[in-house]
C-alpha positions in Angstrom: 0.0 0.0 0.0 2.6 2.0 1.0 4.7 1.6 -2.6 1.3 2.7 -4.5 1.0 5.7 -2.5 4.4 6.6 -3.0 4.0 6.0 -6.9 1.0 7.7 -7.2 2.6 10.5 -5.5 5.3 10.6 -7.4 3.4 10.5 -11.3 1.4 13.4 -9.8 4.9 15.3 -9.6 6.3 14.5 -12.6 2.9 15.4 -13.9 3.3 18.9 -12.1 6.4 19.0 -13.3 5.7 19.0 -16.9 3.2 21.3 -16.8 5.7 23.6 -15.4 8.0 23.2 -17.6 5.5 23.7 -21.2 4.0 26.6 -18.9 7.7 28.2 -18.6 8.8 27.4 -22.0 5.6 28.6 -23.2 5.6 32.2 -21.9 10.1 32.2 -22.0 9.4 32.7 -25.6 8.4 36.2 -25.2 12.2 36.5 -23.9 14.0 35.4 -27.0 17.1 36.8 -27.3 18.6 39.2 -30.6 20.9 36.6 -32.2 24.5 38.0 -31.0 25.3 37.9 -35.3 22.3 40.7 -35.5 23.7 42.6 -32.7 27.2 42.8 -34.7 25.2 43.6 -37.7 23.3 46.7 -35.8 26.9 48.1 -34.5 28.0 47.9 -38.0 25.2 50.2 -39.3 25.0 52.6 -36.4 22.0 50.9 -35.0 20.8 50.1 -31.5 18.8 47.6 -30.1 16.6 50.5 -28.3 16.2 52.4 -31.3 12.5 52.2 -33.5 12.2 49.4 -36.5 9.9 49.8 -39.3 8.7 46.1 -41.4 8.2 46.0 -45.0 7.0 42.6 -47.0 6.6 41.9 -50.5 4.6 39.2 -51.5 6.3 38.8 -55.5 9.6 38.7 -53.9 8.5 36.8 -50.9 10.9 38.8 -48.7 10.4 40.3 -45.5 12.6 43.5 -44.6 13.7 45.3 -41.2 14.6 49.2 -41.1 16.1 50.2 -38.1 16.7 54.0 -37.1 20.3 55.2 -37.1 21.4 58.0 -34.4 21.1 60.4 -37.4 17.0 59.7 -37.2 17.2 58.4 -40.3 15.8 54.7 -41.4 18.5 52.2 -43.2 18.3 48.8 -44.0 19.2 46.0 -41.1 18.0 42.9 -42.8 16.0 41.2 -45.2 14.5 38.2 -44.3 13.5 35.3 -47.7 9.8 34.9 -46.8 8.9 30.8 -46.2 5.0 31.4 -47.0 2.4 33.0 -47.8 -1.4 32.4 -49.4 -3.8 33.6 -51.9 -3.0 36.0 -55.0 -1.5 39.8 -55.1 -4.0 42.2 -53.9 -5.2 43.2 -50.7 -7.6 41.1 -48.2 -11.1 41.4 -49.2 -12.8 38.9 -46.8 -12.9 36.2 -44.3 -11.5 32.9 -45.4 -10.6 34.2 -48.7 -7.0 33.1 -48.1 -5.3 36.6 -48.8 -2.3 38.3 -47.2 -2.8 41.9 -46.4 -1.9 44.4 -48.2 -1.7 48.2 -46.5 -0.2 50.0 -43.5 -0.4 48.6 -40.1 0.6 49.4 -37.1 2.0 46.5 -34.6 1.6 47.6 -30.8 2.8 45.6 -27.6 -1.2 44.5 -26.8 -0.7 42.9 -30.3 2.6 40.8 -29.2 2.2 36.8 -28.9 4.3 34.5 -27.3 2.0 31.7 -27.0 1.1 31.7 -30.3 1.0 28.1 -32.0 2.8 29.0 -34.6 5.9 29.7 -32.1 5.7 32.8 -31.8 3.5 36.2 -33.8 2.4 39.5 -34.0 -0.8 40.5 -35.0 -0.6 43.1 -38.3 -3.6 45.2 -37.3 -6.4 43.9 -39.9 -8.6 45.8 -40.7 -7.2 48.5 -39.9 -9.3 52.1 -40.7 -8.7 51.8 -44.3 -10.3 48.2 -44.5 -13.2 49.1 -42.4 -13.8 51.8 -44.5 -14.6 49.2 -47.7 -16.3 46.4 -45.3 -13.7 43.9 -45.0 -13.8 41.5 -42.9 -11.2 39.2 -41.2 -9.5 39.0 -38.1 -6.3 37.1 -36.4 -4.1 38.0 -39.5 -0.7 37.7 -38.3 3.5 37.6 -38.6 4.1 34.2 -37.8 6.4 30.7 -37.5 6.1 27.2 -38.8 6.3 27.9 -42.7 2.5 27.8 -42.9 -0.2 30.4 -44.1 -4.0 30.6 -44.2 -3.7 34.4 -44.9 -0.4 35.0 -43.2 3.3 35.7 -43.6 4.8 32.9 -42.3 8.7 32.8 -41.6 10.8 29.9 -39.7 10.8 29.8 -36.9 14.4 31.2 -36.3 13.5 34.0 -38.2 10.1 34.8 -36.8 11.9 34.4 -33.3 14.5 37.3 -34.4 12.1 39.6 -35.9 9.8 39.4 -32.8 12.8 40.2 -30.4 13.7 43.1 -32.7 10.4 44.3 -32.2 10.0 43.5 -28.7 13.0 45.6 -27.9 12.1 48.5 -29.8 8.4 48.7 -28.4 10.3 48.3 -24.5 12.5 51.1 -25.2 9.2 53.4 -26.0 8.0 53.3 -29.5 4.1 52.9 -28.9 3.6 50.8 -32.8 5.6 49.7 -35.1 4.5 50.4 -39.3 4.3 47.2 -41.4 4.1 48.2 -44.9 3.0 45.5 -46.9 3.2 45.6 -50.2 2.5 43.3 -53.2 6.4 43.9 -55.0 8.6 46.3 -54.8 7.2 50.2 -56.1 9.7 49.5 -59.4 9.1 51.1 -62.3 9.6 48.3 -63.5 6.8 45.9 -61.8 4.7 48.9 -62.0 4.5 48.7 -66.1 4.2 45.2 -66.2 1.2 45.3 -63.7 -0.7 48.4 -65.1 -3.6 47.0 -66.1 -4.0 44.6 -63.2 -7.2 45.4 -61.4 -5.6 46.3 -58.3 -3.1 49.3 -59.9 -5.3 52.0 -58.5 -4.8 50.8 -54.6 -1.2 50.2 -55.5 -0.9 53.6 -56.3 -2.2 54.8 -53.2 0.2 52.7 -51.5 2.9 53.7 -53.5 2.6 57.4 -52.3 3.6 56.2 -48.7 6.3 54.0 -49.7 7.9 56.8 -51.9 7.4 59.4 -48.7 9.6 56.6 -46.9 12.2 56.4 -49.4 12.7 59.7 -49.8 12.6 60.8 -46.1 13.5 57.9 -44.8 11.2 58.4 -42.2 7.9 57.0 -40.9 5.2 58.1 -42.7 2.2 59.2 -40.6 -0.5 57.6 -42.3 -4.1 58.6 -42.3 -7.7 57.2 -44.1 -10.2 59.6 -46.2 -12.3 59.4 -48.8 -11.6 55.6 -49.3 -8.1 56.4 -49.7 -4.8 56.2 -47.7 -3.1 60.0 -47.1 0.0 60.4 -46.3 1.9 63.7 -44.5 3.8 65.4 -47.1 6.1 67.5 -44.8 9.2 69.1 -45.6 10.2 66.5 -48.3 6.4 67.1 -50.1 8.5 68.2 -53.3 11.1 65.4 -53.3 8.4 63.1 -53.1 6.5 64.8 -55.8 9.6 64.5 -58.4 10.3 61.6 -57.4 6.9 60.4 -58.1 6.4 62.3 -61.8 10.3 60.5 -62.1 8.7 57.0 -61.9 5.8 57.5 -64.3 8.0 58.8 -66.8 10.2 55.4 -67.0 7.1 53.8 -66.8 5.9 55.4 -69.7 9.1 54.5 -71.6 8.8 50.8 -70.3 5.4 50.4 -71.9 6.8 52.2 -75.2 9.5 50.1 -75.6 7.2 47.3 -75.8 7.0 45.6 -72.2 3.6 43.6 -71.8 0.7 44.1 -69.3 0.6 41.2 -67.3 -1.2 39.5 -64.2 0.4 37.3 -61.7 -2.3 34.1 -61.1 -1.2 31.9 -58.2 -2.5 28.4 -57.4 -1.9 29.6 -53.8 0.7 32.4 -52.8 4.2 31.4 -53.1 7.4 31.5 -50.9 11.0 32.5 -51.3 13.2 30.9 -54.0 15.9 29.3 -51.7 12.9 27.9 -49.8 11.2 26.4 -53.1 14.4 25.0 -54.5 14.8 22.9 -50.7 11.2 21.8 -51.4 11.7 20.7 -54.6 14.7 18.6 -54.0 13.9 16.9 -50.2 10.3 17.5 -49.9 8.1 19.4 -47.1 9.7 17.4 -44.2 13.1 19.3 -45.2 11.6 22.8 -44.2 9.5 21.2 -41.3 12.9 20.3 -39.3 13.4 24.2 -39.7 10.2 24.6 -36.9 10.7 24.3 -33.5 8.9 21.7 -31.2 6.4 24.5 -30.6 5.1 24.6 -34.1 6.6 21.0 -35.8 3.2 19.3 -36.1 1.7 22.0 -38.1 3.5 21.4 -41.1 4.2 23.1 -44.4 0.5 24.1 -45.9 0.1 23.4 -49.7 3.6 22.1 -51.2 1.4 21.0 -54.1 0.5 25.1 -54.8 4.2 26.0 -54.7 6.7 23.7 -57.3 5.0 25.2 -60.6 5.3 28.5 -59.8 2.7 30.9 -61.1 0.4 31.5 -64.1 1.8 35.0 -66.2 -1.1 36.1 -68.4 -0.2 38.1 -70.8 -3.1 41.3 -71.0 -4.2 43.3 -73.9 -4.8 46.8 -73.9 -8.3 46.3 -72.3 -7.4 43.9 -69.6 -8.5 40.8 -71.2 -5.5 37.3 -71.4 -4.2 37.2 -74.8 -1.6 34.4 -73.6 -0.7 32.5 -70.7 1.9 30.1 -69.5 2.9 28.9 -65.9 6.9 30.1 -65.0 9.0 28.5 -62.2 8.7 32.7 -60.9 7.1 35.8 -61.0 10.3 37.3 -62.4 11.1 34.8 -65.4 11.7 37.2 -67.8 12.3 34.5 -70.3 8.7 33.1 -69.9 7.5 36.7 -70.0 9.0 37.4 -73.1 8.0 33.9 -75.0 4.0 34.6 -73.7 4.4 38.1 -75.1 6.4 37.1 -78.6 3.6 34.0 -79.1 0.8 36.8 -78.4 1.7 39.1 -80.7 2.4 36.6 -83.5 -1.4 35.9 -83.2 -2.3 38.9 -83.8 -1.6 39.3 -87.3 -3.5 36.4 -88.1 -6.3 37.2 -86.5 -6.4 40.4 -88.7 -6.0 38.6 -92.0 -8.5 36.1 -91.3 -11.3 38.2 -92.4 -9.8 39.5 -95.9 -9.9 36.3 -97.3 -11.6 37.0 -101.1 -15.5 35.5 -101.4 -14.6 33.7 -104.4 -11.6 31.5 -102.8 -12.3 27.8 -102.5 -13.1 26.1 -99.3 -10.3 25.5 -97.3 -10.0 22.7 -95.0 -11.5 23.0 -91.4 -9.1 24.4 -88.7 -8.4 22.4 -85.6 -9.5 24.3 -82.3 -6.0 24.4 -81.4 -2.7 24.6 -82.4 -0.8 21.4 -81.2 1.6 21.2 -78.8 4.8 20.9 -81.0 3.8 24.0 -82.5 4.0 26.1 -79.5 7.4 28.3 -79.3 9.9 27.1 -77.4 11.3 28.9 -74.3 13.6 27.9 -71.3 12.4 26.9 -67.9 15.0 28.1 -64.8 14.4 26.4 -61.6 15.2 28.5 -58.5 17.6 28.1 -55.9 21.2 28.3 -55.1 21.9 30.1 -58.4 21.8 27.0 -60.6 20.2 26.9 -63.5 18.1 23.7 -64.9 17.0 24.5 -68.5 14.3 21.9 -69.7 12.0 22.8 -73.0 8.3 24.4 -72.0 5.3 25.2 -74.1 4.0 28.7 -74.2 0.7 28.8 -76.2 -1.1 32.1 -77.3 -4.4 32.5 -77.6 -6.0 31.9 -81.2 -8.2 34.5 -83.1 -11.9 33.2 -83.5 -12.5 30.6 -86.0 -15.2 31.3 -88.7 -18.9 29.8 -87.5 -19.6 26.5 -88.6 -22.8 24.5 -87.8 -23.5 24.1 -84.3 -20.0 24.5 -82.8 -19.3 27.0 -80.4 -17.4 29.6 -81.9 -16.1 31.8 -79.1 -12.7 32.7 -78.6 -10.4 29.9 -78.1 -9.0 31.9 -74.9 -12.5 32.1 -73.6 -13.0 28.4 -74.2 -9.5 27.0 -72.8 -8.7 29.4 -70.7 -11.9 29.4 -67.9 -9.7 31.4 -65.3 -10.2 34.5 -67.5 -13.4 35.7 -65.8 -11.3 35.9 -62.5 -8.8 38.5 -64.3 -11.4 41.0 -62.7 -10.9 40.9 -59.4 -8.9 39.7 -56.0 -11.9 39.0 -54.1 -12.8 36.1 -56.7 -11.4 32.5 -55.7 -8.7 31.4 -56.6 -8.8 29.2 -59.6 -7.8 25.4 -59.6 -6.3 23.1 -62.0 -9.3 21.8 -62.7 -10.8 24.7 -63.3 -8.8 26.7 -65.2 -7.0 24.6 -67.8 -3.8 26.7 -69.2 -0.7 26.2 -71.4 2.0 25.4 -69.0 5.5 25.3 -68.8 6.3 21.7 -69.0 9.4 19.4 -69.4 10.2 17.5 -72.6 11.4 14.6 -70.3 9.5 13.2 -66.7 11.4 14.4 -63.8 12.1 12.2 -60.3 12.2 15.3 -58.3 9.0 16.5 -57.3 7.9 18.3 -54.1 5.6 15.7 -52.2 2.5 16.1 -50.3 2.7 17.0 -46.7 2.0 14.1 -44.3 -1.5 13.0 -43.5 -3.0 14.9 -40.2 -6.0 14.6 -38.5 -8.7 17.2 -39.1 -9.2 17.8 -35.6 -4.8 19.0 -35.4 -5.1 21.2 -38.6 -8.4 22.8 -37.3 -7.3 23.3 -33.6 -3.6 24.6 -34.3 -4.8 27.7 -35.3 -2.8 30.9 -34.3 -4.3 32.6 -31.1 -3.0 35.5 -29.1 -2.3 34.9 -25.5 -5.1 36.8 -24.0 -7.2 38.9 -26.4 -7.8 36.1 -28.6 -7.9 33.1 -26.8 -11.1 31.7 -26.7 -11.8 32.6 -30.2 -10.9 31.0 -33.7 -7.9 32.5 -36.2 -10.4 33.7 -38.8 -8.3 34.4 -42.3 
């Protein structure tokens, strides 16, 4: 009797015990320390860990940055992080469960700060923020996160989430009351600017463009305000810098569309992530970038690997908005696919225009397939990303055909309107994303099979992928991570 009691007692400690210990490591993690490397870095750069940071992400590039303020006031660069996730398409968040990233500025206070989060450790961006409400979005929980995973997110590893959230956590203790997130959908190029300048989005991209070009000019915060539907920003001393600089942007994005550079739109199967992530996932597979979570976040796994390996759709626009030619590139940036969709686009066009000045009197010619075959597609170079290596392999970029001449009963649309059934989501972000069922594309595909290919992730139970959803400590926890 006397040995039961005595093991009874002594489960119920060990019980005690581990309880203790998850509690402790649990809240620790608000405590994570600046990597001693970042520290070095800061030193370098005239930095301190007291003084205010600043966050900017760009979905495209899939790359998180950190601007620090310098003794001189001014903001420089302290690191750029490679981004390991995120969901959804370019554009801004629309509403709940759509999957999208936000897209605006947002302001990151301490009451926003969690260390218990399941995903390691998060922040919570701000959305919506006065700007959302003010055009009815809806959506709440949206968050800076661990664990390589994203319902709406930007997910990091959790190494790098861990060093961001100290960086801010040291910053906000040394008095600054928020810290701006400027999230973006690419970098305000000129550049990315004429190739998306017909997407349906440009006029909000824009808007946000006049607060990122305050920032690069000043560098300084931009104090950031909501009317008339629209984000204003203070103008200040630097009003006329940012003016030119402004007028200096349009003017080489004038001479990019003159020198020929198409209108395109960026169609995801489901965000993306960072090349050097992608080209790990595509050689060892979504356990590879789950050992780079912590025991905190292990189980929740790498969300869609299947969404990521292809890379996504570039359709090619014409000068009302509507896909003349598509094909799927390993990037966003493949300036090789780019300029094969564009080249087989406007080869199309000529014969379109002919088409109709055929003479009445000429004999019948034979029917037209619906389609031009495969091996008559031009012939452009896929390049795989990662490490810097290159891994050509033949693709197939297909335009879309002009209209062939009724005959009978057959359905005479556009070929593009037929094949292409993703077209009627050009219009908007707040329309679902389309599937490979669904919309049916040319895509960039090798001559030869290949053995590597980025499997599935492993098989969890419904109840682990619906309860691991990121909560804040306090504010948050007795309700669901809405996205």
């Amino acid at each position: 009797m006397a040995i039961r009691h005595f093991a009874l007692v002594a489960l119920v400690a060990l019980t005690l015990g581990a309880c203790e210990e998850e509690r402790y490591r649990s809240s620790a993690r608000h405590y994570i320390p600046i990597p001693s490397a970042t520290y070095t870095l800061m030193a370098e750069k005239g930095m301190s860990k007291d003084q205010p940071i600043l966050i900017r992400s760009y979905k495209k590039e899939s790359e998180l940055e950190v601007w620090k303020k310098r003794g001189d006031g001014k903001y420089a660069l302290l690191k750029t992080f490679p981004m390991c996730r995120w969901s959804g398409q370019l554009g801004p968040k629309v509403r709940e469960g759509d999957r999208m990233a936000p897209e605006g500025f947002y302001a990151i206070t301490p009451g926003q700060m969690n260390p218990n989060s399941s995903y390691y450790v998060s922040f919570n961006m701000g959305y919506p923020n006065a700007y959302d409400r003010s055009h009815g979005r809806t959506g709440a929980h949206l968050m800076v996160h661990g664990a390589c995973s994203s319902a709406g997110c930007y997910s990091m590893t959790d190494d790098q989430i861990g060093e961001i959230y100290a960086l801010v956590r040291e910053a906000q203790s040394a008095g600054q009351k928020a810290v701006q997130m400027q999230a973006l959908p690419f970098r305000m190029t000129p550049e990315n600017l004429a190739k998306h300048r017909l997407d349906p989005n440009i006029a909000f991209w824009k808007n946000l463009k006049e607060g990122t070009d305050y920032f690069e000019v000043a560098k300084d915060e931009p104090a950031v305000g909501v009317s008339g539907g629209r984000y204003v920003f203070n103008g200040g001393s630097t009003a006329a810098q940012v003016a030119e600089k402004r007028r200096s942007d349009e003017v080489q994005v004038a001479a990019l569309v003159a020198k020929g550079t198409p209108a395109i739109k960026l169609i995801y199967d489901d965000g993306d992530q960072h090349s050097s992530f992608k080209s790990t996932l595509i050689a060892s597979g979504s356990d590879s970038l789950n050992r780079s979570v912590s025991w905190a976040s292990r189980d929740v796994g790498v969300s869609r690997p299947d969404a990521l390996s292809g890379g996504p759709r570039v359709v090619v626009l014409d000068d009302k908005g509507k896909a003349k030619a598509t094909a799927r590139a390993a990037s966003a940036d493949d300036d090789a696919v780019l300029a094969a969709v564009a080249s087989a686009a406007a080869e199309s066009a000529p014969a379109a225009k002919a088409e109709p000045a055929k003479p009445a009197a000429a004999e019948p010619a034979a029917p037209k397939p619906a389609a031009a075959p495969a091996s008559a597609a031009t012939q452009v170079a896929k390049v795989l990303p990662g490490a810097g290596q290159q891994a050509p392999v033949a693709a197939s970029v297909a335009a879309a055909p002009a209209p062939a001449a009724p005959q009978g009963g057959e359905d005479n649309r556009p070929f593009y309107q037929r094949a292409l059934s993703f077209v009627p989501l050009i219009g908007g972000s707040s329309q679902p994303a389309p599937t490979a069922e669904s919309a049916p594309v040319a895509s960039v595909i090798p001559d030869a099979p290949t053995s590597v290919r980025a499997p599935l992730p492993p098989r969890r139970a419904d109840s682990l992928r619906t309860s691991r959803l990121d909560q804040p400590a306090a504010a948050y926890s007795s309700q669901s991570a809405l996205r």
